[in-house]
LODOGU-844600 format. One record per residue: residue number from 1; residue in three letters; chain; z, x, y of N, C-alpha, C, O in turn. Coordinates in nm, 2 decimals. Layout:
BEGIN
+------+-------+--------+--------+--------+--------+--------+--------+--------+--------+--------+--------+--------+--------+--------+
! donu ! rolum ! drenmi !   n.pz !   n.px !   n.py !  ca.pz !  ca.px !  ca.py !   c.pz !   c.px !   c.py !   o.pz !   o.px !   o.py !
+------+-------+--------+--------+--------+--------+--------+--------+--------+--------+--------+--------+--------+--------+--------+
!  NUM !   ala !      A !      Z !      X !      Y !      Z !      X !      Y !      Z !      X !      Y !      Z !      X !      Y !
...
+------+-------+--------+--------+--------+--------+--------+--------+--------+--------+--------+--------+--------+--------+--------+
//
This chain:
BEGIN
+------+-------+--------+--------+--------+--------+--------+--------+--------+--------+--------+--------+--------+--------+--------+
! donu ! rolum ! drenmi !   n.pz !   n.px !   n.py !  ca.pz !  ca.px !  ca.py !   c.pz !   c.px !   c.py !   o.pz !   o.px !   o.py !
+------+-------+--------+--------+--------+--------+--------+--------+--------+--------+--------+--------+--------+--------+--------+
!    1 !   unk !      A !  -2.16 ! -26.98 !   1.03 !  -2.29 ! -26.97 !   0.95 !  -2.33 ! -26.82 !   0.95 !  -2.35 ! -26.76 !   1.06 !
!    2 !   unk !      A !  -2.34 ! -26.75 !   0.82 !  -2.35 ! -26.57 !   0.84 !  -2.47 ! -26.62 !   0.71 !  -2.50 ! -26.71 !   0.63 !
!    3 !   unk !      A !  -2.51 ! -26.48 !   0.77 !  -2.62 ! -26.42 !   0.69 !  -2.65 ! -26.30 !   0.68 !  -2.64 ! -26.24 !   0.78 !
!    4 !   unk !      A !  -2.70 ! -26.21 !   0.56 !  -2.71 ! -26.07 !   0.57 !  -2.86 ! -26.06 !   0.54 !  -2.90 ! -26.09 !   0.43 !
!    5 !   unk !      A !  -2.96 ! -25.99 !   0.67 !  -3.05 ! -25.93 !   0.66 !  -3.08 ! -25.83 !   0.58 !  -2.99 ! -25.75 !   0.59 !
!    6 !   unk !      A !  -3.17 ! -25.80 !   0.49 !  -3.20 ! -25.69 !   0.44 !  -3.36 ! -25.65 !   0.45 !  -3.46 ! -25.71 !   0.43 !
!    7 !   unk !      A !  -3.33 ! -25.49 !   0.51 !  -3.46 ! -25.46 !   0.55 !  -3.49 ! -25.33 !   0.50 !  -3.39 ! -25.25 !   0.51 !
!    8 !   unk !      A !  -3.62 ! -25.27 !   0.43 !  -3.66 ! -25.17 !   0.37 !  -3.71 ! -25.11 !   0.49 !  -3.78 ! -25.17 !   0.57 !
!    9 !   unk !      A !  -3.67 ! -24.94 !   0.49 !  -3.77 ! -24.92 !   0.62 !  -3.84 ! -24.77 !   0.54 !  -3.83 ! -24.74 !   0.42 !
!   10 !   unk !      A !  -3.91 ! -24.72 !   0.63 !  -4.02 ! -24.61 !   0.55 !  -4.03 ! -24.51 !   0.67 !  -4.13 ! -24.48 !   0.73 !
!   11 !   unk !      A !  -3.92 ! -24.46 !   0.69 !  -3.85 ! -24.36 !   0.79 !  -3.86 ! -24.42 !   0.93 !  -3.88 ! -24.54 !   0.96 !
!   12 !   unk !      A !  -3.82 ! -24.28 !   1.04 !  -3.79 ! -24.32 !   1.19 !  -3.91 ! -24.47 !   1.21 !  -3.99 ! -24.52 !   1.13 !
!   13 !   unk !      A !  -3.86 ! -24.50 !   1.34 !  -3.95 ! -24.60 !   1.35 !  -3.93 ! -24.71 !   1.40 !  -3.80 ! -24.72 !   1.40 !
!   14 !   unk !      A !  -3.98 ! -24.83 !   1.46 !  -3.94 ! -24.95 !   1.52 !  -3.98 ! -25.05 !   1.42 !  -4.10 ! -25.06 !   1.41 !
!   15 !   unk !      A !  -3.91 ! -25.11 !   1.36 !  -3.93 ! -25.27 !   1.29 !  -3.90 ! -25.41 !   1.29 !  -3.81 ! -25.48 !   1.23 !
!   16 !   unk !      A !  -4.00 ! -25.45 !   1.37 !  -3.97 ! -25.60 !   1.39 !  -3.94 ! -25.66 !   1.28 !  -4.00 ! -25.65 !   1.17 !
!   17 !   unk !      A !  -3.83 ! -25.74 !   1.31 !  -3.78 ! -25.88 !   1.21 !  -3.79 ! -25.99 !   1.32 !  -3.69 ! -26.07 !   1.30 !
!   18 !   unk !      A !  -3.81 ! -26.01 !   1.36 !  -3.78 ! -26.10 !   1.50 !  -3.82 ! -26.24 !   1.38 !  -3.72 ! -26.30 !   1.33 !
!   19 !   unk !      A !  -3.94 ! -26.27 !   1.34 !  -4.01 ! -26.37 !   1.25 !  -3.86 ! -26.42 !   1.14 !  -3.80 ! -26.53 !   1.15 !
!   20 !   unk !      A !  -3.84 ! -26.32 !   1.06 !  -3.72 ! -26.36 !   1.01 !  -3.55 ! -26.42 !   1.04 !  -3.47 ! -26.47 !   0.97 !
!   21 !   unk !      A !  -3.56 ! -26.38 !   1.17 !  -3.43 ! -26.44 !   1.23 !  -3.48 ! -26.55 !   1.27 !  -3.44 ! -26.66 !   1.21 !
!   22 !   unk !      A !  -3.57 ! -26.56 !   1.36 !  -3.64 ! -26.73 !   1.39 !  -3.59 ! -26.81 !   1.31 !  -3.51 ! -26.90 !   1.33 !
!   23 !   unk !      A !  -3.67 ! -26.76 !   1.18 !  -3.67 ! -26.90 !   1.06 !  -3.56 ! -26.90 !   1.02 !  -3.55 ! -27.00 !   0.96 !
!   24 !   unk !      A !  -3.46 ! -26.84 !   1.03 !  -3.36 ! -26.81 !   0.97 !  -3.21 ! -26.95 !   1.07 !  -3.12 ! -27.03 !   1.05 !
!   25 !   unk !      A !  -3.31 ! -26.87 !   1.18 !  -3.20 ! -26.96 !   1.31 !  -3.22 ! -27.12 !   1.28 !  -3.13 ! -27.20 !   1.26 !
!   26 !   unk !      A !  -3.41 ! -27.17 !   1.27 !  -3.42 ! -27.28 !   1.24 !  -3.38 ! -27.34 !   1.17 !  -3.35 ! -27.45 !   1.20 !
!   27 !   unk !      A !  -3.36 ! -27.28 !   1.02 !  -3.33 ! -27.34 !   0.89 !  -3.15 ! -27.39 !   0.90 !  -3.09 ! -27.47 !   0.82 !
!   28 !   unk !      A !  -3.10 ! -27.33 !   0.99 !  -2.93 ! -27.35 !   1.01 !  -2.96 ! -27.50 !   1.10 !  -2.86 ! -27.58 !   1.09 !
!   29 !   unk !      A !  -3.03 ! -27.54 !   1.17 !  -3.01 ! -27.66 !   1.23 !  -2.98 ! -27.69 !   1.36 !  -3.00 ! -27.79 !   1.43 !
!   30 !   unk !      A !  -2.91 ! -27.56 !   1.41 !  -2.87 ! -27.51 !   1.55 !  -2.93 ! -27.54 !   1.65 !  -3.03 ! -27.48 !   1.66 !
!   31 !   unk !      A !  -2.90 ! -27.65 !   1.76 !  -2.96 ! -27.69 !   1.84 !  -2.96 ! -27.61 !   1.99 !  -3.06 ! -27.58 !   2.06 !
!   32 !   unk !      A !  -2.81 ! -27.57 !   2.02 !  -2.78 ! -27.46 !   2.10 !  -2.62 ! -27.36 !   2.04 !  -2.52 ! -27.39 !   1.98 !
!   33 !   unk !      A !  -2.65 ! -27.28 !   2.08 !  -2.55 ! -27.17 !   2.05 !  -2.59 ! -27.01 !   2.10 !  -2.64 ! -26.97 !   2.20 !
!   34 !   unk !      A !  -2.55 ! -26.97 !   2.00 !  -2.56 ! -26.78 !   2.00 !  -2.54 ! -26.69 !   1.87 !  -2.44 ! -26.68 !   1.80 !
!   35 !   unk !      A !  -2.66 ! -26.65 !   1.86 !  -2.69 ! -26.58 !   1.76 !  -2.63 ! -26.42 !   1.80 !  -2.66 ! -26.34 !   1.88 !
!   36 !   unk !      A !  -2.54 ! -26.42 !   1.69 !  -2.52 ! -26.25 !   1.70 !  -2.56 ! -26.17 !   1.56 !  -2.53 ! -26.21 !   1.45 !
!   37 !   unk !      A !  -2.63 ! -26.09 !   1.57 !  -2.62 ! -25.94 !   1.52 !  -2.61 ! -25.83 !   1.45 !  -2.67 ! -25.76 !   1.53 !
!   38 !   unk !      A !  -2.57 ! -25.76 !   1.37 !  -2.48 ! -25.65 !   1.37 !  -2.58 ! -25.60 !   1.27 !  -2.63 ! -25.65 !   1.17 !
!   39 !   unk !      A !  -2.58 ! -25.45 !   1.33 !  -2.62 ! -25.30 !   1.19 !  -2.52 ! -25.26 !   1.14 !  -2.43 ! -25.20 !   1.21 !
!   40 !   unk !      A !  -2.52 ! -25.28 !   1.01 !  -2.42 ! -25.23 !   0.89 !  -2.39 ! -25.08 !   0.87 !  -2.33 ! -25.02 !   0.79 !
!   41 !   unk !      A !  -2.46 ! -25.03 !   0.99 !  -2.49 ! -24.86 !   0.93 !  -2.46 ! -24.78 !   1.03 !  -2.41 ! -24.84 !   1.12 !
!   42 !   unk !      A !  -2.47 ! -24.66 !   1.05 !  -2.41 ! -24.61 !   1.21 !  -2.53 ! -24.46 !   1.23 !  -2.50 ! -24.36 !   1.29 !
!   43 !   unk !      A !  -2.68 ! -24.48 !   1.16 !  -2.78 ! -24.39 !   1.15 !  -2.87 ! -24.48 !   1.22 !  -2.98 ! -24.43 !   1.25 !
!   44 !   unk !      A !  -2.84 ! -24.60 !   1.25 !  -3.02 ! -24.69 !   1.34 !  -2.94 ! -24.77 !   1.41 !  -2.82 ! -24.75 !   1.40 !
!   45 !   unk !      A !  -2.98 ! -24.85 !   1.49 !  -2.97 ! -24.94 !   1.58 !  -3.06 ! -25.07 !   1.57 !  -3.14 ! -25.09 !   1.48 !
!   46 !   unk !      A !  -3.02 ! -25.16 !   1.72 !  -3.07 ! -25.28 !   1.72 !  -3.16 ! -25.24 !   1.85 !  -3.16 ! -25.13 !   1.90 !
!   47 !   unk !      A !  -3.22 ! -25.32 !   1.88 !  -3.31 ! -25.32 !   2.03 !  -3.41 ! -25.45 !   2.03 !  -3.50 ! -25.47 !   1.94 !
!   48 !   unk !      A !  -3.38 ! -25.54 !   2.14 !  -3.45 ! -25.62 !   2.17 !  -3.58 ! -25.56 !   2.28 !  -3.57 ! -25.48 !   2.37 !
!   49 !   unk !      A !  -3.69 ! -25.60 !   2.23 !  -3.80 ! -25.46 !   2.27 !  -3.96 ! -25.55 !   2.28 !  -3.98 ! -25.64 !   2.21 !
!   50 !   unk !      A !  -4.04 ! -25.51 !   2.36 !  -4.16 ! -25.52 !   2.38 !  -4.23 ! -25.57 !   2.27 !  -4.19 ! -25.49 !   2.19 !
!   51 !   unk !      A !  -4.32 ! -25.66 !   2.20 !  -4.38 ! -25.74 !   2.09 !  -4.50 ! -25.69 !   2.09 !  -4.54 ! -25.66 !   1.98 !
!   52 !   unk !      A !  -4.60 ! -25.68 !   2.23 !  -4.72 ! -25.67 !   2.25 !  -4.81 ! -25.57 !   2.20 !  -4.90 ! -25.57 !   2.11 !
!   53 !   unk !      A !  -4.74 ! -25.46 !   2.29 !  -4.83 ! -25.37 !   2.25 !  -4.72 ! -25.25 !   2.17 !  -4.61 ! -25.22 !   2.21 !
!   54 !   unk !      A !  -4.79 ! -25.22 !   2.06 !  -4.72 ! -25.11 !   1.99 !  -4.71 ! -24.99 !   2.01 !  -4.65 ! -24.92 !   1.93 !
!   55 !   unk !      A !  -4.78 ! -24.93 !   2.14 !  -4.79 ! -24.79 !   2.13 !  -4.62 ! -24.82 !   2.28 !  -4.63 ! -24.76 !   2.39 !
!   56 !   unk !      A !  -4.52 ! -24.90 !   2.26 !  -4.42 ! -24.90 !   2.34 !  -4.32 ! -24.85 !   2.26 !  -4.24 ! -24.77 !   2.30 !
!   57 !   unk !      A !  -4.32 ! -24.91 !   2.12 !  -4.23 ! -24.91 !   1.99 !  -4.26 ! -24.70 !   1.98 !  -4.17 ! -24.62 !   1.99 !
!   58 !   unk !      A !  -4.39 ! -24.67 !   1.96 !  -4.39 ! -24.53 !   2.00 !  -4.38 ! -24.43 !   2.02 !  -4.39 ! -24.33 !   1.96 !
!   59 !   unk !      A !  -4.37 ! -24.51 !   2.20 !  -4.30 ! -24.41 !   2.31 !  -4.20 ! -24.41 !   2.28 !  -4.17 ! -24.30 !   2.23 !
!   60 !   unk !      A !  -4.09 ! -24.53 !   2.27 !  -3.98 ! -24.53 !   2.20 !  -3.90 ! -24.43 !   2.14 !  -3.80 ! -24.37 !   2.17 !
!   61 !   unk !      A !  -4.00 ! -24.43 !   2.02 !  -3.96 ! -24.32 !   1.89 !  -3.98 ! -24.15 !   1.99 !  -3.90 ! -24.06 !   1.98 !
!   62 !   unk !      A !  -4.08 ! -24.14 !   2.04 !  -4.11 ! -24.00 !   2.06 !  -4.02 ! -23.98 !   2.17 !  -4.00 ! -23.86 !   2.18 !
!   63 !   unk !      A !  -3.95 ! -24.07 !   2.28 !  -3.87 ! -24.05 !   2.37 !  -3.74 ! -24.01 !   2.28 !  -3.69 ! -23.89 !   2.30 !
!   64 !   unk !      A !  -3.69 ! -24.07 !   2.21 !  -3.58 ! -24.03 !   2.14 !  -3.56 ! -23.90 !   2.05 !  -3.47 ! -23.81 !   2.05 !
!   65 !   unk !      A !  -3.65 ! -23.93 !   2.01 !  -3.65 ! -23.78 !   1.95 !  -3.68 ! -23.68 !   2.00 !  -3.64 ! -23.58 !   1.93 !
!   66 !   unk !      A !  -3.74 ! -23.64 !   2.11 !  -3.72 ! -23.56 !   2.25 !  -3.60 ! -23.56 !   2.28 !  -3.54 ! -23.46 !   2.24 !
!   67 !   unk !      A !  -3.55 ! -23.65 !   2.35 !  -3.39 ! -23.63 !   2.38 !  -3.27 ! -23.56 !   2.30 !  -3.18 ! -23.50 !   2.35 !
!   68 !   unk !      A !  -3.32 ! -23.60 !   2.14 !  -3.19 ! -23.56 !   2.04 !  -3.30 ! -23.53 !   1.94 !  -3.35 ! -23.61 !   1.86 !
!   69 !   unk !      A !  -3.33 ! -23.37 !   1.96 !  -3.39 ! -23.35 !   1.78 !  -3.38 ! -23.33 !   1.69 !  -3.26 ! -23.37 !   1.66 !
!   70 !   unk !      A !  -3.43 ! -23.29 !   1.59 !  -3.38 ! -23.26 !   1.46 !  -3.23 ! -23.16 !   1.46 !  -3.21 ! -23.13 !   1.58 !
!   71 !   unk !      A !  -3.15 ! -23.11 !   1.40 !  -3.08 ! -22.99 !   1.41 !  -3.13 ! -22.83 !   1.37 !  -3.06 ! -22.73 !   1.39 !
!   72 !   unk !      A !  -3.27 ! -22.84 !   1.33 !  -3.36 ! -22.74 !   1.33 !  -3.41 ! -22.69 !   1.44 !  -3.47 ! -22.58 !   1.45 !
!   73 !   unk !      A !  -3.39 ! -22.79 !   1.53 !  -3.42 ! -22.75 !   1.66 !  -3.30 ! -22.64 !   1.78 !  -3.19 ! -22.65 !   1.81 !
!   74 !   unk !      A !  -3.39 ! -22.55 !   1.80 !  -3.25 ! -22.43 !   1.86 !  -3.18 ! -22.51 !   1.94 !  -3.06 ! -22.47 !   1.96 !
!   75 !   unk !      A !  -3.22 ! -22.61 !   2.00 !  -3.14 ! -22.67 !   2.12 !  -3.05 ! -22.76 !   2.06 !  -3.02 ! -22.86 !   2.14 !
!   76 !   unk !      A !  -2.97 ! -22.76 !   1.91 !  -2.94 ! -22.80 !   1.86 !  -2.85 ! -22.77 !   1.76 !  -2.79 ! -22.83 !   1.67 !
!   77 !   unk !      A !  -2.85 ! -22.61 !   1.83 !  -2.76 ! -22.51 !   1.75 !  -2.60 ! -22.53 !   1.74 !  -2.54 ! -22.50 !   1.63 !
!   78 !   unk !      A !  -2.54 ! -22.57 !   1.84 !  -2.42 ! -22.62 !   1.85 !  -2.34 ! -22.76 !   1.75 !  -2.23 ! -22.78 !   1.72 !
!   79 !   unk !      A !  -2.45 ! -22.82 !   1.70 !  -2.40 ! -22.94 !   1.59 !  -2.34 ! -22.88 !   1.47 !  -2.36 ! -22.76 !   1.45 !
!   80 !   unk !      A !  -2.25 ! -22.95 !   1.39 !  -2.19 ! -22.87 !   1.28 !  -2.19 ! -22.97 !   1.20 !  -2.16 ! -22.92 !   1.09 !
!   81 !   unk !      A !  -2.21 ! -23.13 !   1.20 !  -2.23 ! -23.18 !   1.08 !  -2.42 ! -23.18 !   1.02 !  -2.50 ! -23.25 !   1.07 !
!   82 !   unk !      A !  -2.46 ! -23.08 !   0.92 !  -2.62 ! -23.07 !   0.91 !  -2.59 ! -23.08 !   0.74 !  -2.71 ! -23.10 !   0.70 !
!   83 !   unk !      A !  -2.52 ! -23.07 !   0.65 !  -2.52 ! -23.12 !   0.56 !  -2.59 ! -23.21 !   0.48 !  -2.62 ! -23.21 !   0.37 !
!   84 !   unk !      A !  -2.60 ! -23.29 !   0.61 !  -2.68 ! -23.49 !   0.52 !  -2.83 ! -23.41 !   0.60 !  -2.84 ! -23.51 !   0.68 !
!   85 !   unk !      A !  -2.90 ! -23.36 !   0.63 !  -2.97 ! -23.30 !   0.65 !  -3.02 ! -23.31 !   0.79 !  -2.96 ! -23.38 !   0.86 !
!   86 !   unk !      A !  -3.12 ! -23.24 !   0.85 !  -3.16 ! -23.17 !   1.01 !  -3.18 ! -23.36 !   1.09 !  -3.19 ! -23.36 !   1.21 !
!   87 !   unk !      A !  -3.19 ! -23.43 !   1.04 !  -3.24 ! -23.59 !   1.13 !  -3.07 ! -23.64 !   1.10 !  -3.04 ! -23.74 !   1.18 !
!   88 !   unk !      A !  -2.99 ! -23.61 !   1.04 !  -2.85 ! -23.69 !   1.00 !  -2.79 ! -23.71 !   1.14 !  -2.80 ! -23.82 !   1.20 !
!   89 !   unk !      A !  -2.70 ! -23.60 !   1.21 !  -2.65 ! -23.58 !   1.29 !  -2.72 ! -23.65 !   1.43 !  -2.65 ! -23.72 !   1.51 !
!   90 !   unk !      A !  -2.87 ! -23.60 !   1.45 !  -2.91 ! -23.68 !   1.53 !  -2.93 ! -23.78 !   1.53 !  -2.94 ! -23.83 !   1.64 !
!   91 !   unk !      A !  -2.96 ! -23.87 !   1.40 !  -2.95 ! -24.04 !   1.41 !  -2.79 ! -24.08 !   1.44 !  -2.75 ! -24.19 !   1.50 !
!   92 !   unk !      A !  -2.70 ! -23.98 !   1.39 !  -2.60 ! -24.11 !   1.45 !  -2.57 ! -24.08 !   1.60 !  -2.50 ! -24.18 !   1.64 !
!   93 !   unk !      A !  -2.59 ! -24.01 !   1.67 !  -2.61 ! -23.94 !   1.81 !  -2.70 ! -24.07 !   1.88 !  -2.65 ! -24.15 !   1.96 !
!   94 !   unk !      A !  -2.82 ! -24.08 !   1.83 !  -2.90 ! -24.22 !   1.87 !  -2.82 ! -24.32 !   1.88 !  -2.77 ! -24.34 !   1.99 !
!   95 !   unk !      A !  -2.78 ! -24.41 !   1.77 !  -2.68 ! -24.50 !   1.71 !  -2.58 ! -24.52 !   1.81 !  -2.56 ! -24.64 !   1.85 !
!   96 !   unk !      A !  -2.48 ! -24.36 !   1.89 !  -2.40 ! -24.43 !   1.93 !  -2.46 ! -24.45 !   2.11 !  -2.38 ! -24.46 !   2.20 !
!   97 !   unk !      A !  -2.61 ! -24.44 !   2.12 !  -2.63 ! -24.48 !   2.24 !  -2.69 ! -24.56 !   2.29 !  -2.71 ! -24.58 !   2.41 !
!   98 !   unk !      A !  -2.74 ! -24.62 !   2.17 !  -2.82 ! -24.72 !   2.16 !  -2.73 ! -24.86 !   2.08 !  -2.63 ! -24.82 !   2.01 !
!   99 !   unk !      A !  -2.75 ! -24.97 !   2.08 !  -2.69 ! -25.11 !   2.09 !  -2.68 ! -25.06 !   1.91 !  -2.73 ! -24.96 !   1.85 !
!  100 !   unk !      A !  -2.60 ! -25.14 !   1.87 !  -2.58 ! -25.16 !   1.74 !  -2.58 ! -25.37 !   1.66 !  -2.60 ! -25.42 !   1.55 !
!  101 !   unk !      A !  -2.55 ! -25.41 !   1.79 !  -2.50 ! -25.55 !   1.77 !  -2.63 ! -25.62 !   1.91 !  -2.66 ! -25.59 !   2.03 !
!  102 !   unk !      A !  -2.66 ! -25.71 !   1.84 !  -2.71 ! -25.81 !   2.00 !  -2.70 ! -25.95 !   1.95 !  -2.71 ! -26.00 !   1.84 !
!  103 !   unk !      A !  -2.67 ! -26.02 !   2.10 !  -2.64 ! -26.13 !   2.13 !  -2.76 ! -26.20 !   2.22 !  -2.80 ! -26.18 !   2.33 !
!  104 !   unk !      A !  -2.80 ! -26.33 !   2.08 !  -2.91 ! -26.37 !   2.16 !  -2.88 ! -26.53 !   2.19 !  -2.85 ! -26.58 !   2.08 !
!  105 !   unk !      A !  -2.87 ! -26.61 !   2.29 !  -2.88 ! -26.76 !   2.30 !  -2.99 ! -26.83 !   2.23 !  -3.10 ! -26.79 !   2.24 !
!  106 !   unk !      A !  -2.96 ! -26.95 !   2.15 !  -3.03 ! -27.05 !   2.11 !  -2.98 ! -27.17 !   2.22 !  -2.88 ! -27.22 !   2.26 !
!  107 !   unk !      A !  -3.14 ! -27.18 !   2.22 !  -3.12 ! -27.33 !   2.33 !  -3.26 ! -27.43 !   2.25 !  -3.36 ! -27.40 !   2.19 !
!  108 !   unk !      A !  -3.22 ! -27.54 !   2.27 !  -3.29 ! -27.66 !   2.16 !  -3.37 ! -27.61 !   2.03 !  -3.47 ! -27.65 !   1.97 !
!  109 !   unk !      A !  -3.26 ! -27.52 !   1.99 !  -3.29 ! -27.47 !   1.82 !  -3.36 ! -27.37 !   1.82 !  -3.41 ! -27.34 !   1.71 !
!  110 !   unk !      A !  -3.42 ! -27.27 !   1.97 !  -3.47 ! -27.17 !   1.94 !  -3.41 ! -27.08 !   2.01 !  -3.34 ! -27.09 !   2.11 !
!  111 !   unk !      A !  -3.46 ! -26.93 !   1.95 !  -3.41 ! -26.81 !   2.01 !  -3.46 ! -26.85 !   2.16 !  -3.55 ! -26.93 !   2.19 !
!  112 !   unk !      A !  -3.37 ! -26.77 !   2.26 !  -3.42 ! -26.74 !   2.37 !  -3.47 ! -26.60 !   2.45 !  -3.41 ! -26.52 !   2.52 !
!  113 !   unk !      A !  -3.60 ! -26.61 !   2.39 !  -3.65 ! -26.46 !   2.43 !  -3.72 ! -26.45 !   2.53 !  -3.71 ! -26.56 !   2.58 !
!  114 !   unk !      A !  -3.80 ! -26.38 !   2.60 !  -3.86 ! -26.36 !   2.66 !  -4.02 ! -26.36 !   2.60 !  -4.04 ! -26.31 !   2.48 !
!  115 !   unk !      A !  -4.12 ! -26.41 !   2.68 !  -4.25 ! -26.39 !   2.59 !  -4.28 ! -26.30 !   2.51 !  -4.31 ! -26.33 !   2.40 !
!  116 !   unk !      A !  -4.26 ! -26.16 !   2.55 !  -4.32 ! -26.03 !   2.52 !  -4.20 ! -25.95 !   2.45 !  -4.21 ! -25.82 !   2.45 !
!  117 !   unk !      A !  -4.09 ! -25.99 !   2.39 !  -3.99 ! -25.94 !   2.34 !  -3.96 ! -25.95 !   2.16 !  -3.94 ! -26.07 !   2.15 !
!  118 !   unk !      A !  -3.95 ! -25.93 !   2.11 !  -3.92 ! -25.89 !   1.96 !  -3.77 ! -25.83 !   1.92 !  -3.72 ! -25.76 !   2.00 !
!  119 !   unk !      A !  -3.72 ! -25.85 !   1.81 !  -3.57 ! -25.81 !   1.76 !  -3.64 ! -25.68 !   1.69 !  -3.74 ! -25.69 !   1.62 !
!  120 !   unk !      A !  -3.56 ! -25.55 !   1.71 !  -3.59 ! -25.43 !   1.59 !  -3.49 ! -25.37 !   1.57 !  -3.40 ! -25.35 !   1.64 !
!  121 !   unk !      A !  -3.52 ! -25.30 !   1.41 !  -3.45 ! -25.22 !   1.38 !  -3.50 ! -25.09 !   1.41 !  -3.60 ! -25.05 !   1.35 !
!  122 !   unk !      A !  -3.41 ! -25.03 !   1.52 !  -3.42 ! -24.89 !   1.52 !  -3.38 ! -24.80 !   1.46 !  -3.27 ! -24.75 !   1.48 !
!  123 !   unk !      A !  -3.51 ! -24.74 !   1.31 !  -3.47 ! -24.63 !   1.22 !  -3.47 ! -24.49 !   1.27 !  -3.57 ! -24.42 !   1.31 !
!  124 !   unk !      A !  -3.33 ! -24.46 !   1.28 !  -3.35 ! -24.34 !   1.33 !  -3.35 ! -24.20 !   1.22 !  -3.36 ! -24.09 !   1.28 !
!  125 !   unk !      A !  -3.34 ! -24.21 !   1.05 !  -3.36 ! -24.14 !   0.96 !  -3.53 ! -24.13 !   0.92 !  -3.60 ! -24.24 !   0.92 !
!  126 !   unk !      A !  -3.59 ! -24.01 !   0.88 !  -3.66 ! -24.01 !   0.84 !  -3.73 ! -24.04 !   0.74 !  -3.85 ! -24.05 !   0.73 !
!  127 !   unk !      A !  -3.62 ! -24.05 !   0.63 !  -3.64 ! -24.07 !   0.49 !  -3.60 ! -24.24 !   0.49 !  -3.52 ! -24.30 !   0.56 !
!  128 !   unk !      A !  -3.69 ! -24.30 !   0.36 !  -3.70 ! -24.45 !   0.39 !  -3.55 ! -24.52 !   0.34 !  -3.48 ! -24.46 !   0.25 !
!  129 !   unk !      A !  -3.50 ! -24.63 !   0.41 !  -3.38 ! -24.64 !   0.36 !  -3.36 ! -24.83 !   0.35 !  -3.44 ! -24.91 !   0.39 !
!  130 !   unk !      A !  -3.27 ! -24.85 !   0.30 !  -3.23 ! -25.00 !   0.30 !  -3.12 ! -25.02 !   0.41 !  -3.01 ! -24.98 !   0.41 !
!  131 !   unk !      A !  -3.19 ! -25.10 !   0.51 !  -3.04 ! -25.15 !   0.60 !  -3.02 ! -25.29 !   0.56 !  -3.10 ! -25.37 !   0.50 !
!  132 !   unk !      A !  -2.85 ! -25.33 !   0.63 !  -2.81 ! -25.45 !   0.61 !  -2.79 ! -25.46 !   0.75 !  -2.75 ! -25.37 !   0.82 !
!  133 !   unk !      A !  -2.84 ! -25.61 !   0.79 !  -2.83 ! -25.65 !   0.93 !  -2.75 ! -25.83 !   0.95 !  -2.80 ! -25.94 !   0.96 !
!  134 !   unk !      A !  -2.61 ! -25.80 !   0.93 !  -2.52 ! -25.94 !   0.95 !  -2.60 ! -26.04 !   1.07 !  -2.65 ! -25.99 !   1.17 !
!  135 !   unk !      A !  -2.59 ! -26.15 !   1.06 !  -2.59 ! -26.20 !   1.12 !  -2.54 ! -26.35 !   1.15 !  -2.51 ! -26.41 !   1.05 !
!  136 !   unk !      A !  -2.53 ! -26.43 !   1.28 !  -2.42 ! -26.55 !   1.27 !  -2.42 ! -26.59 !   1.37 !  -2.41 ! -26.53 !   1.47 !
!  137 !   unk !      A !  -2.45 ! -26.76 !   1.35 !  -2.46 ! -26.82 !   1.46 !  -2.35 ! -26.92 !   1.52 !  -2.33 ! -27.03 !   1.46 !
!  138 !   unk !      A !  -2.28 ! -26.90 !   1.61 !  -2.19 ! -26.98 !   1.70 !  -2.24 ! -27.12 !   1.78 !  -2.31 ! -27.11 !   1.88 !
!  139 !   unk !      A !  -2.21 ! -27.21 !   1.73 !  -2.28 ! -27.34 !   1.78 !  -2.20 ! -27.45 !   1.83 !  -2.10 ! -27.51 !   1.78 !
!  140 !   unk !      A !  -2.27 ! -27.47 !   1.94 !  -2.22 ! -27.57 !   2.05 !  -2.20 ! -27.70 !   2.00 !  -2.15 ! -27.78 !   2.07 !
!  141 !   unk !      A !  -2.27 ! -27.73 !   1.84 !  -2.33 ! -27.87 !   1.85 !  -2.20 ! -27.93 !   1.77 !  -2.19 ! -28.05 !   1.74 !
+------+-------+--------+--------+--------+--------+--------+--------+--------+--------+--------+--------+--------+--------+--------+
//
């Protein structure tokens, strides 16, 4: 059972879809199994993440981009792909350290999350983009 998420994003940033995989998982019938995952793209990531409060989503963003800045940044002077422009090189730097794919259990037809947790896409371009997010559920039943 596959399905391809499509998600509009409006630069960097954390975006829950958590609501759309749910229904998504429900409507398949899946009593137990495992939901997997995948970003079609190699500029954002996946992250199972905090739901509650938003200023975690963020910290998130402002931790990352601290770590890995723009390539305008002198501490940044050593990159040589800047072409796709000053956020390119460092989104895929994000990407490859951050999850790309996650693996969630369904148990009596629902995700198994934790209260306070949510599915996101981690945009790590700043300009708004279309991602595709595969996903497929393996089932026990």
């Amino acid at each position: 059972m596959a399905h391809l998420f499509t998600l509009n994003t409006n630069g960097a940033g954390l975006y829950d879809f958590t609501a759309h995989v749910t229904a998504w998982v429900a409507q398949r019938g899946v009593r137990e199994g495992v939901l997997t995952l995948f970003v079609r793209h190699t500029s954002c990531s996946l992250l199972i993440q905090e739901n509650a409060d938003p200023e975690v989503q963020t910290d998130l963003h402002n931790f990352f981009h601290r770590l890995v800045p723009p390539t305008t940044d002198p501490s940044m002077s050593y990159l040589t792909h800047t072409y796709e422009g000053p956020d390119d090189m460092p989104a895929h730097i994000k990407a490859a350290l951050l999850p790309v794919s996650l693996s969630i259990p369904v148990s009596e037809g629902r995700l198994v999350l934790g209260t306070w947790q949510g599915i996101y896409l981690f945009e790590h371009r700043h300009a708004p983009h279309t991602r595709h997010v595969a996903a497929h559920v393996a089932s026990d039943d």
